[in-house]
DONU-942995 format. One record per residue (C-alpha): residue in three letters; x negated, y negated, z negated. Coordinates in steps of 0.2 Angstrom, whole numbers, padded with zeros to 4 digits. Example, Ala and Ser with C-alpha at 12.3 -4.5 7.8 and 13.67 -1.06 7.14 Angstrom:
2
[Ala; [-0062; 0022; -0039]]
[Ser; [-0068; 0005; -0036]]
***
This chain:
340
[Unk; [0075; 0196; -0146]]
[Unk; [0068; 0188; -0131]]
[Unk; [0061; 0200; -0118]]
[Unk; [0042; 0204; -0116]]
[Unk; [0037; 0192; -0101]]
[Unk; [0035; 0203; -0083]]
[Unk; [0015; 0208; -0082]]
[Unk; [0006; 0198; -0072]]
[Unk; [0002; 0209; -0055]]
[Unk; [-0018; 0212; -0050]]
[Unk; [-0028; 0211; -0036]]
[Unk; [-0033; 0228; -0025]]
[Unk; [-0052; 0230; -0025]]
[Unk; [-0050; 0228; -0006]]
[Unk; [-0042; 0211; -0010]]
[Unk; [-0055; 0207; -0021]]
[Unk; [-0068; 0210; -0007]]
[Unk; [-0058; 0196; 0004]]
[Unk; [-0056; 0184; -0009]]
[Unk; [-0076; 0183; -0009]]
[Unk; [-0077; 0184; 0007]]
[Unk; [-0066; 0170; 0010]]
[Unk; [-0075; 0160; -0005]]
[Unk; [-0090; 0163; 0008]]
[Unk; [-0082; 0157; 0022]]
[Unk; [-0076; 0142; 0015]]
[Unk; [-0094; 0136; 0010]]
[Unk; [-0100; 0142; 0028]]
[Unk; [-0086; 0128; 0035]]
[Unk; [-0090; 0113; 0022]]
[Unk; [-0107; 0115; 0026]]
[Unk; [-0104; 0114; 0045]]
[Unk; [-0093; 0101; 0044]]
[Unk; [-0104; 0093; 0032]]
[Unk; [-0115; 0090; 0048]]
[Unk; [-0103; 0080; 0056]]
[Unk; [-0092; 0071; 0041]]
[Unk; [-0102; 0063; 0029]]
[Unk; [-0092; 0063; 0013]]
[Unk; [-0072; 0068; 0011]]
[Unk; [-0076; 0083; 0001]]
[Unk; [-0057; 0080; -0007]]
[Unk; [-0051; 0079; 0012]]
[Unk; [-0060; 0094; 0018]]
[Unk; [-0054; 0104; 0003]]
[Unk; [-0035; 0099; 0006]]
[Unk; [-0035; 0104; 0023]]
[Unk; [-0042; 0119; 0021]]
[Unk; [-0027; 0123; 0004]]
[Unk; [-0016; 0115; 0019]]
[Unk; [-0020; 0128; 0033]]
[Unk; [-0022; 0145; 0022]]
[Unk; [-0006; 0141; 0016]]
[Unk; [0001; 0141; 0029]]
[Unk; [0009; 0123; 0029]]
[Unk; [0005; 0107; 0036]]
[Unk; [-0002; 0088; 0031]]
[Unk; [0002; 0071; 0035]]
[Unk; [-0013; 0061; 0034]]
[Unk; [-0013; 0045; 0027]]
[Unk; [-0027; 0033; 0032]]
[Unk; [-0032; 0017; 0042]]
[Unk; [-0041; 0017; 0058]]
[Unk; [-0058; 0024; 0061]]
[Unk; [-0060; 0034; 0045]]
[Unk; [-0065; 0049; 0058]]
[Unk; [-0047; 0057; 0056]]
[Unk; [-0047; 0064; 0073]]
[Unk; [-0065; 0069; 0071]]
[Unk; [-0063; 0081; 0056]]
[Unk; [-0046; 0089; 0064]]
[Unk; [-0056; 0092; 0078]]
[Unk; [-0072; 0101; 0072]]
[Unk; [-0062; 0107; 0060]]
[Unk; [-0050; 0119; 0074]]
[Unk; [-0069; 0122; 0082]]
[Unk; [-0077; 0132; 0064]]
[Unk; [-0064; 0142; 0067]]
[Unk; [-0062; 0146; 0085]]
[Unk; [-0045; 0137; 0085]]
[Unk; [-0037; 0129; 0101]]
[Unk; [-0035; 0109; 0097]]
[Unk; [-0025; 0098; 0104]]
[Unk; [-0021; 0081; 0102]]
[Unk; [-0006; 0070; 0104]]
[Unk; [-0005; 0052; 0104]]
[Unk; [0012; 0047; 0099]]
[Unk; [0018; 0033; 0106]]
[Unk; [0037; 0021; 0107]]
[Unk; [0039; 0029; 0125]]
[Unk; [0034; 0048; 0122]]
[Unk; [0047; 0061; 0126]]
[Unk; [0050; 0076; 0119]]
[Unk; [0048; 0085; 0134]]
[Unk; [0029; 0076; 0133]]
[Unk; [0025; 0086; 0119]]
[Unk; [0034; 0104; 0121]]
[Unk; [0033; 0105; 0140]]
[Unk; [0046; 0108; 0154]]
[Unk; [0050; 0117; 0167]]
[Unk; [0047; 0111; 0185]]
[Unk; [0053; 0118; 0202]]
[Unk; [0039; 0131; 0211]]
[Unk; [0040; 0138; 0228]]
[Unk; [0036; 0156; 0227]]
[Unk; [0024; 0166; 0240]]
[Unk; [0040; 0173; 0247]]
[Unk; [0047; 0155; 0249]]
[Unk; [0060; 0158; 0235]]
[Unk; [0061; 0143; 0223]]
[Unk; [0061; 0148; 0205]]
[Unk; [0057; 0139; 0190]]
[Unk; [0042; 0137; 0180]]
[Unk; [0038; 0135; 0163]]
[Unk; [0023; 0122; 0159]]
[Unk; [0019; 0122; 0140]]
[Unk; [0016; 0105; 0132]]
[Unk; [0001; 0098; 0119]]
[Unk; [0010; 0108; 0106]]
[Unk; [0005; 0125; 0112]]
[Unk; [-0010; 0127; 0102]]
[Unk; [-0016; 0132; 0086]]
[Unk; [-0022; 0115; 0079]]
[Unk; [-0010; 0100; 0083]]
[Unk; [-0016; 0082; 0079]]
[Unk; [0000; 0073; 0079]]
[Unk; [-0007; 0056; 0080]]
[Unk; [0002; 0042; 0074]]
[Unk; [0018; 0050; 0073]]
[Unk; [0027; 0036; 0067]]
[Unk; [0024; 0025; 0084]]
[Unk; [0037; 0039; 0091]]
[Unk; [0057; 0038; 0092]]
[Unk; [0067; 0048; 0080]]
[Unk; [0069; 0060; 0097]]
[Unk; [0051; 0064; 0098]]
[Unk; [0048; 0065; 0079]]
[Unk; [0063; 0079; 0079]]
[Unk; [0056; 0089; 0093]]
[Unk; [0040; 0089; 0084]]
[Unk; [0046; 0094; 0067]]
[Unk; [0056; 0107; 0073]]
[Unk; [0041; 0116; 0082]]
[Unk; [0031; 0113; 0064]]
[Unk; [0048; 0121; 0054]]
[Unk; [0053; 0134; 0066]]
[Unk; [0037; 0139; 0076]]
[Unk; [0046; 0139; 0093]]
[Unk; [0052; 0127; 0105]]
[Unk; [0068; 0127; 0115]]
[Unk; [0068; 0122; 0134]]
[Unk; [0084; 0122; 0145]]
[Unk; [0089; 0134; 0131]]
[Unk; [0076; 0144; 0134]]
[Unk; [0067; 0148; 0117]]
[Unk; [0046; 0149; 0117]]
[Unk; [0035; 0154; 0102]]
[Unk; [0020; 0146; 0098]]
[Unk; [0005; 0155; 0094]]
[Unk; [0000; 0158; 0077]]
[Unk; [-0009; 0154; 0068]]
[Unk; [0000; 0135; 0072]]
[Unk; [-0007; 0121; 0059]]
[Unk; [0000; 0103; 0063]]
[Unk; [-0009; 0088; 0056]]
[Unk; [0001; 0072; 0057]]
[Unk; [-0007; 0053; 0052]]
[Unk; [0004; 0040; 0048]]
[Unk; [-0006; 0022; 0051]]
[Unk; [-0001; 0012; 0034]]
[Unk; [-0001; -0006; 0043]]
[Unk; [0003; -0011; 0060]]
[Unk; [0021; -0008; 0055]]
[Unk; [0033; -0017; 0065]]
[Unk; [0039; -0009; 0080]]
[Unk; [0037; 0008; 0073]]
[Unk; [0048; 0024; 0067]]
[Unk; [0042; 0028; 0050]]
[Unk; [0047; 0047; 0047]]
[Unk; [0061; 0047; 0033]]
[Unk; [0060; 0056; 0016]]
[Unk; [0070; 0070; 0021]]
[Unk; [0057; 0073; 0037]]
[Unk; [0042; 0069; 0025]]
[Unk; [0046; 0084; 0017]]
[Unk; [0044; 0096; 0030]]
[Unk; [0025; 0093; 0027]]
[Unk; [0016; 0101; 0012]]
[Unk; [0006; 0089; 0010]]
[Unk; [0004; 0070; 0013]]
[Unk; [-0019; 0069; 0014]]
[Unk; [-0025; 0052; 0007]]
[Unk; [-0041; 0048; 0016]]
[Unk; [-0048; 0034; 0008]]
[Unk; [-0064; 0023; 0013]]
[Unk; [-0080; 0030; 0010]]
[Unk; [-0093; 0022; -0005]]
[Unk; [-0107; 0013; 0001]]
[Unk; [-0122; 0026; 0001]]
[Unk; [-0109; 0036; 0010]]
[Unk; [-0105; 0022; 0025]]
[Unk; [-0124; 0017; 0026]]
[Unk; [-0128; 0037; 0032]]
[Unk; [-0110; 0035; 0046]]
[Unk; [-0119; 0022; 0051]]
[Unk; [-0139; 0032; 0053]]
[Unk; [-0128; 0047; 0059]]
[Unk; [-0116; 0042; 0071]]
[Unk; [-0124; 0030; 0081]]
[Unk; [-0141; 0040; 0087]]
[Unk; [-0139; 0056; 0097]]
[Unk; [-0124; 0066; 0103]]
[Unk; [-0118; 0076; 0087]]
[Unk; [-0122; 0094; 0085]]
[Unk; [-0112; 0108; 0089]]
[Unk; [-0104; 0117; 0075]]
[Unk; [-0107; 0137; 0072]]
[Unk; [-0089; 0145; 0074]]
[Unk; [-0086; 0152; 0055]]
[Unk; [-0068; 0161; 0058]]
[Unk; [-0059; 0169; 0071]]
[Unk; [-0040; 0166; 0072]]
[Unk; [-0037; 0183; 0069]]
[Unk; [-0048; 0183; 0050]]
[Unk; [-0037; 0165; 0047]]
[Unk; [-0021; 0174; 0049]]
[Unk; [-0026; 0188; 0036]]
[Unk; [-0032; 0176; 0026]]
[Unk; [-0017; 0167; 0025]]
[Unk; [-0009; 0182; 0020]]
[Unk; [-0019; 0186; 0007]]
[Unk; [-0018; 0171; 0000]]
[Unk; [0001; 0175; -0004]]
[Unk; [-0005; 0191; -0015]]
[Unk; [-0016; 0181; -0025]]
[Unk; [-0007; 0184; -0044]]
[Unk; [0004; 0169; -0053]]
[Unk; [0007; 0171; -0071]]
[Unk; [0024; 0167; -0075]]
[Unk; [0017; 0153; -0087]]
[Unk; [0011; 0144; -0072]]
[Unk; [0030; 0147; -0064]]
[Unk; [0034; 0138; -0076]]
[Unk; [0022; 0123; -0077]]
[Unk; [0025; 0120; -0055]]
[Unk; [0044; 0121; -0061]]
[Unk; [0043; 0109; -0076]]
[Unk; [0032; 0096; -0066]]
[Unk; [0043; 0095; -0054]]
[Unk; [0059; 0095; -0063]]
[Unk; [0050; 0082; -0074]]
[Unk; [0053; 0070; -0059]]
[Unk; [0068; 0069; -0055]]
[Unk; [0076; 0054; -0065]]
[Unk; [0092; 0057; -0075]]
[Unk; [0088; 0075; -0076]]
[Unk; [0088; 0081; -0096]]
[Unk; [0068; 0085; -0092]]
[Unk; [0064; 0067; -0085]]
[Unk; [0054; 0057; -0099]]
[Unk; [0060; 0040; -0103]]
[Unk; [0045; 0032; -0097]]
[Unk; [0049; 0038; -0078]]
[Unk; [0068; 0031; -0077]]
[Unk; [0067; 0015; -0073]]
[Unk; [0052; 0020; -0061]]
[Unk; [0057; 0031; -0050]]
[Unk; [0072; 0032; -0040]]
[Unk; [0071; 0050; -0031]]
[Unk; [0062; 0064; -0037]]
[Unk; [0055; 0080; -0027]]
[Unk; [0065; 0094; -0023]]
[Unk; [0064; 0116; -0025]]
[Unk; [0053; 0114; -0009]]
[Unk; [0038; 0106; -0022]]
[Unk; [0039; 0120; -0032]]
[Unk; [0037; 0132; -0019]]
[Unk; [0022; 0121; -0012]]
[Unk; [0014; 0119; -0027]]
[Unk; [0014; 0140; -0031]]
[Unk; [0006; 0140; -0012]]
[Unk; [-0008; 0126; -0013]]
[Unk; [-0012; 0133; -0029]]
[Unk; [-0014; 0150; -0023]]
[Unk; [-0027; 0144; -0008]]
[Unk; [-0035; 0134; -0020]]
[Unk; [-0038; 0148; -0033]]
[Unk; [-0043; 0160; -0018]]
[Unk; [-0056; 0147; -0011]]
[Unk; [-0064; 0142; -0025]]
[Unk; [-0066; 0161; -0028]]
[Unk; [-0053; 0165; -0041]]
[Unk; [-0045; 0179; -0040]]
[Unk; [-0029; 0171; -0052]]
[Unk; [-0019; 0154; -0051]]
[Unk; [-0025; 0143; -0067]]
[Unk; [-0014; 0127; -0072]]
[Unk; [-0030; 0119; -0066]]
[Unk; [-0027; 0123; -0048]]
[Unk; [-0009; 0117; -0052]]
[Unk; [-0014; 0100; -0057]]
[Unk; [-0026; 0100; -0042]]
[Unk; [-0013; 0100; -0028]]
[Unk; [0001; 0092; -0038]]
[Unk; [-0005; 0074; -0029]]
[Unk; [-0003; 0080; -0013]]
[Unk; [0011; 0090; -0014]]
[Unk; [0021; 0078; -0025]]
[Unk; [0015; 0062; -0018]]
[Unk; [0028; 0058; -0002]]
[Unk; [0041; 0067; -0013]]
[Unk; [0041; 0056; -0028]]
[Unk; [0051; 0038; -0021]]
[Unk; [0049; 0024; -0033]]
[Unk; [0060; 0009; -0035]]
[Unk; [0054; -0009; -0035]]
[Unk; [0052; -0011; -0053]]
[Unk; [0036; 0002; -0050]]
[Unk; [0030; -0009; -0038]]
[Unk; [0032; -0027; -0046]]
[Unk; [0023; -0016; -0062]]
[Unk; [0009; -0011; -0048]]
[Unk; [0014; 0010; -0055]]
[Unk; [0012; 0020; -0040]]
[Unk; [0018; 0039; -0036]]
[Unk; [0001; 0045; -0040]]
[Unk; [0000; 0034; -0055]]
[Unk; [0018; 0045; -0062]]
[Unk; [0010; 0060; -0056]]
[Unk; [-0004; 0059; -0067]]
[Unk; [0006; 0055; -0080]]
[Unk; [0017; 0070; -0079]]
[Unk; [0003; 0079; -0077]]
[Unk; [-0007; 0073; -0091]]
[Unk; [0008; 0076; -0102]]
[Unk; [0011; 0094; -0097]]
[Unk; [-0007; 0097; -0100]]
[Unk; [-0005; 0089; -0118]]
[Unk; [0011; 0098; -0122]]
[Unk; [0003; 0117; -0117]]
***
């Protein structure tokens, strides 16, 4: 006789109280940024999952889709320092984490000083972090992984809470350092940001080219994002949704007894344990957001593009058939949905 699955755990009343709270706060930021960002509700919502997870995002997109804009007014709702590095082929890693420089002291003694880099700030724009060498991207990766940086062996935390938003142009790619699959994965998610429609462009265009634009309201403090983001790790997961992130996931790695048939000749490395644990989190911050004081298999499929996206490699037959990851994604997704 199988064993009577483990009770799902509830919410303490106070935790309840926060959740709503936090629902609150989120439609107090969308309707800031909402002042600034015409459209990119998807975006908005992803980097908010993104940051009260606690993880961080590459941003896909091409130039002057307002990338920069939204990380910045973003880190200002909240009362976050922002800063922003432009990654480029002769960046150093000592350009972005600081160093220490020689100072003479008032009593003449000459001692060594510490001068933090760009990366000591709560909201990091990494901009363009595949114009960087493989040097720089390490340095930059091991500050996101780690929350510390190590100068003249001299370790320095960073401040939480630390959220570091990558983009990755998509053309222009010759002379550039595209971050491998292994360092892909260090970000929870990879953000598509896509163009707008047409009623959206025509208001960018009345917007952003009369006045200076407003000032956005501060929403949160860093201190209320930091106990958000842990509640968002209390927020219950019944073990049938274990089971669904785990199947998904499993479901695309080719070879595997899970893998359908479909998917073998498609994709040629599936995503790792890592997903799984992505995919429990993003949904736990989504459930939270949107109010919910439970994971659903809804939220599942809701962040399964972004978390799976830069972790699903597929082969050249996928691309002569024009199949995508997000096309074997859906799929998967779909399936598991029928399947339930």
């Amino acid at each position: 006789m199988s064993a009577e699955p483990a009770p799902t755990p509830e919410l303490q009343s106070d935790d309840v109280a926060a959740i709503d709270q936090l629902r609150g706060a989120y439609d107090q930021l969308r309707a800031e940024l909402g002042k600034i960002i015409v459209g990119q509700e998807k975006v908005i919502e992803e980097l908010a999952i993104c940051l009260f997870a606690r993880g961080h995002g590459l941003l896909m997109g091409v130039p002057g889709l307002a990338k920069t804009l939204l990380v910045s007014r973003l880190a200002e709702t909240m009362s976050l320092s922002f800063s922003r590095i432009q990654f480029t082929p002769d960046l150093m890693p000592m350009d972005i984490t600081g160093t220490e420089i020689l100072q003479e002291t008032a009593g003449g003694k000459r001692e060594f000083e510490f001068v933090k880099g760009p990366v000591f700030a709560n909201i990091v724009l990494a901009d363009e972090i595949n114009r960087a060498p493989s040097k720089t991207q390490a340095a930059m990766l091991e500050a996101m992984q780690e929350h510390h940086v190590t100068i003249s062996g001299k370790g320095h935390t960073l401040d939480p809470p630390f959220f570091v938003l990558a983009t990755q142009n998509p053309i222009e790619q010759e002379g550039t350092y595209p971050l491998p699959e292994a360092q892909l994965d260090r970000f929870m998610f990879m953000i598509g940001v896509g163009y707008p429609d047409r009623d959206e462009e025509i208001e960018i265009a009345r917007t952003t080219t009369g006045a200076t634009l407003p000032t956005l309201d501060s929403i949160l403090s860093g201190e209320q994002v930091l106990a958000y983001q842990e509640l968002v790790r209390r927020v219950p997961v019944p073990d049938h949704i274990y089971q669904f992130a785990v199947d998904l996931v499993r479901r695309t790695r080719p070879g595997s007894a899970e893998s359908p048939l479909w998917l073998q000749p498609l994709v040629g490395w599936g995503a790792g344990p890592r997903a799984s644990q992505y995919l429990i989190l993003g949904a736990r911050a989504r459930a939270a957001l949107h109010g919910s004081y439970m994971v659903r298999e809804e939220d599942i499929a809701a962040v399964a593009e972004p978390v799976l996206r830069h972790r699903v490699i597929t082969t050249f037959t996928a691309e002569s058939e024009g199949v995508n990851s997000q096309d074997v994604i859906d799929r998967l997704v779909e399936e598991l949905n029928a399947e339930g």
